[in-house]
N, C-alpha and C positions, 0 to 999 in steps of 0.2 A: 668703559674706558680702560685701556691698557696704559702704563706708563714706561716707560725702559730709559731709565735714567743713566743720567754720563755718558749716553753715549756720542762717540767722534765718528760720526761716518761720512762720505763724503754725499756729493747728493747722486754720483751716479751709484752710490750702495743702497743709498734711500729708496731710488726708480727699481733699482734691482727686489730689492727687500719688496717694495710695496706690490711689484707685481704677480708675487707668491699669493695673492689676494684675487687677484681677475686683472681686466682689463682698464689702463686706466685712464682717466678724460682729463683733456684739456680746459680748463677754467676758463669763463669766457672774460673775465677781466683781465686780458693779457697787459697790462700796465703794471701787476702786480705779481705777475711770475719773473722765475728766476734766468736769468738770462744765460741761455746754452742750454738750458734743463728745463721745456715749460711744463714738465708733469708736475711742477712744484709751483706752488703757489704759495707767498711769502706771507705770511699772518705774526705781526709784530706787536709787542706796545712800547718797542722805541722810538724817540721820536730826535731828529737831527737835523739841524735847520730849521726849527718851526714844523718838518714833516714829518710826518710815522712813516718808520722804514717798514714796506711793502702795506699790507690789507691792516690798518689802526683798529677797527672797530669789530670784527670779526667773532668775536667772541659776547658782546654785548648782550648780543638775545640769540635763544636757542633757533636753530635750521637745520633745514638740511639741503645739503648742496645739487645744486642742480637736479631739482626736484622735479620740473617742468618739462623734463626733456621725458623721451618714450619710456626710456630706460634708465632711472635715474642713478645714481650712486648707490650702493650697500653700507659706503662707510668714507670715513677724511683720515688720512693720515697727513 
């Protein structure tokens, strides 16, 4: 795990940044990406209205993401 704190970027810096890395997948929970930008995929533990803003639980127990597919992820940013 890497961490780079404080940072302010936007999220097309993120999509930028993150594809220095390969190619990258769209999440199939599209209820919980971000609207305009779906390479992002929202993992919260706010919660407003009774709701968690975007993916609540995400972090609970360890995965790895879209493992099932041919070619799965190398990594989550």
């Amino acid at each position: 795990m890497l961490v780079f704190r404080e940072q302010r970027i936007t999220p097309a810096q993120q999509i930028a940044f993150s594809r220095r890395f390969g190619e990258l997948q769209i999440h199939v929970l599209k209820q919980f990406l971000l609207p305009g930008h779906p390479e992002i995929l929202i993992v919260s533990n706010i919660v407003e209205n009774g709701q968690p803003v975007g993916l609540g639980d995400a972090g609970k127990f360890w995965h790895s993401d879209l493992s099932y597919k041919e070619l799965p992820s190398l990594g989550s940013m």
